[in-house]
C-alpha positions in Angstrom: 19.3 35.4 -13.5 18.0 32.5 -11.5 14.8 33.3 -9.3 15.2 32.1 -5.4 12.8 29.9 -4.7 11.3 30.0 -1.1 10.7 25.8 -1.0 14.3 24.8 -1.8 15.2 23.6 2.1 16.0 20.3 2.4 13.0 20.2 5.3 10.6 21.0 2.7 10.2 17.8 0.9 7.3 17.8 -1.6 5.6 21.2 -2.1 6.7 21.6 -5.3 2.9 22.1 -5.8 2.5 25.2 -3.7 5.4 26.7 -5.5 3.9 26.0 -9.1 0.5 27.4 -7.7 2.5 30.9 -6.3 4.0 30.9 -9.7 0.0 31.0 -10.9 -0.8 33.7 -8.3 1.7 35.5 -10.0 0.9 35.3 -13.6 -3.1 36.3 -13.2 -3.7 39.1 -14.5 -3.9 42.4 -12.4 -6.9 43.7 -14.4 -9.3 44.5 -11.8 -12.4 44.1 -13.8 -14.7 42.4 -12.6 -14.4 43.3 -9.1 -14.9 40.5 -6.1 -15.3 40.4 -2.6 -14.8 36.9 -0.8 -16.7 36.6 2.3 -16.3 34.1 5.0 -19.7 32.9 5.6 -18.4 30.0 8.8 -15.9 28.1 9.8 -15.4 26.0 6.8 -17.0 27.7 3.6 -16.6 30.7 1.7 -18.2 32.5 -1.1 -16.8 34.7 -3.9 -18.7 37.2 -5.7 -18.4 38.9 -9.0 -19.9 42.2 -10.0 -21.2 40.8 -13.5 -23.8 43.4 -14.7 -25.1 43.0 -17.9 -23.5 39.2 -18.5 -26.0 36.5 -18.5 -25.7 32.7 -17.6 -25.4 31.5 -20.9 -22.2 34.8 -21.3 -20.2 33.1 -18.1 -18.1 29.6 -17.3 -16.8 28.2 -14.4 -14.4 25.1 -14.5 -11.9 24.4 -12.0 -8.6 23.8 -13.7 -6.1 21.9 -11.7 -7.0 23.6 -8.1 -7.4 26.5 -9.9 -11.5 28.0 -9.9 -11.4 30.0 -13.6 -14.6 32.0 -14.2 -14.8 33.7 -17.6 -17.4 35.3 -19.1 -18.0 36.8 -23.0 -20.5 39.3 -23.9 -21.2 39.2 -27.9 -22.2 42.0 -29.6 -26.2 42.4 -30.7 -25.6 43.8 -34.0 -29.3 44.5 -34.6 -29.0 47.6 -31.9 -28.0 51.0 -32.8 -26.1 53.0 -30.6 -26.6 56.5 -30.5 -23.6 56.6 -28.0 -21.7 53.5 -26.7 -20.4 54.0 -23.4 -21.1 50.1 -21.6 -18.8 47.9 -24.1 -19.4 44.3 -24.4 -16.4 42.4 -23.0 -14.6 39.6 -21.8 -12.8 38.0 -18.8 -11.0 35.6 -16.8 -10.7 36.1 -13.0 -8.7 32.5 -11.3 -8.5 31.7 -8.0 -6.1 29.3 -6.5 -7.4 26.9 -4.6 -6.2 25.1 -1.0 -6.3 21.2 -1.4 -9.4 19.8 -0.5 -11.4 23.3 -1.2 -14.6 21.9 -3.0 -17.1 24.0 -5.0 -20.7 24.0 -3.8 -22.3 25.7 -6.4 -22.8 29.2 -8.4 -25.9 31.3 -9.0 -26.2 34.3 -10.6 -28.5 37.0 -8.9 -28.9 41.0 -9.8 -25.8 41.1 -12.0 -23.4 39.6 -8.7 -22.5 35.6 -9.3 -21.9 34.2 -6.3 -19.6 30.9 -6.0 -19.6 29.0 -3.0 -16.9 26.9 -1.6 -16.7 24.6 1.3 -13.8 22.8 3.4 -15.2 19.3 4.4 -14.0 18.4 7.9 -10.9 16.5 7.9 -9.7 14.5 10.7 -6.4 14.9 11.8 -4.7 11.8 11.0 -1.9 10.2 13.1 0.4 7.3 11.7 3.3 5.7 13.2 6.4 4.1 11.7 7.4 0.7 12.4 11.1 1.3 13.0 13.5 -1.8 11.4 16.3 -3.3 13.5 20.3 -3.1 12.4 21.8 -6.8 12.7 21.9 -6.9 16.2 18.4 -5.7 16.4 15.2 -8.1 17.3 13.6 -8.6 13.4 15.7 -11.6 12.6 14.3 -13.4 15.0 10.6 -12.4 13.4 11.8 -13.8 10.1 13.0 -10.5 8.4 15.8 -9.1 7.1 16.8 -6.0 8.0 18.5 -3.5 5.2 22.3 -4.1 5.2 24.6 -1.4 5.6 26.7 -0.6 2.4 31.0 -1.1 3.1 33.3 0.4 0.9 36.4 -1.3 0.7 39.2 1.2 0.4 42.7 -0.7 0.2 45.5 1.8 2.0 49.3 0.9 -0.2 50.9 3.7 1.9 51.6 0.9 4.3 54.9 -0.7 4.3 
């Protein structure tokens, strides 16, 4: 069975990209551990934060992966404890977040078990770009010195004719 893909429309040329990223969205995993919150701290930036307890900086990674921020982290085992009873288990994650084009990381810090990741929108200015329109043959570019794309003819020869 063929899935329907929402960016197949002729008027949607080139966002193959936000499809592949959906199809990301998709595949992460819904483990909720760790949980998150993403806050909006202004017009242009955001910040996510993990509840981490117990990982340290040198147990967690961030790398951004084709648009994609990817924060694992890996607790290892002391083996020199004893545990009487072992209810907090050392584990491992990876929470991804997708993100918009132009999103940029402006750094991580890791503060009472919560790392914070913050992420900032640089102004962009709307950009507005017109197209020179050609002439057909009767058109004004020959006489600046261009040629202008010539239709293509198809011959078709008619022998019904008598």
């Amino acid at each position: 069975m063929s899935r329907l893909s929402l960016f197949n429309s002729p008027l949607l040329l080139g966002f193959e990209h936000f499809e592949r990223a959906l199809d990301r969205v998709n595949k992460i995993s819904s483990d909720g551990y760790p949980p998150y919150n993403i806050e909006q701290l202004g017009e242009n930036e955001l910040r996510i934060t993990l509840a981490v307890a117990g990982f340290t900086m040198a147990d967690l990674t961030i790398t951004i992966e084709d648009n994609q921020l990817v924060i694992r982290g890996k607790q290892t085992d002391d083996g020199e404890r004893v545990y009487l009873h072992r209810g907090i288990a050392a584990r491992q994650f990876q929470r991804s977040f997708v993100l918009a084009e132009g999103i940029e990381v402006r750094g991580a810090w890791l503060d009472n078990g919560l790392l914070h990741v913050d992420l900032i929108r640089p102004n962009v200015e709307p950009r507005v770009r017109t197209i020179p329109i050609q002439g057909g043959e009767s058109g004004d570019d020959k006489s600046a010195g261009k040629s202008a794309p010539q239709p293509i003819r198809h011959h078709v020869s008619d022998n019904s004719r008598g």
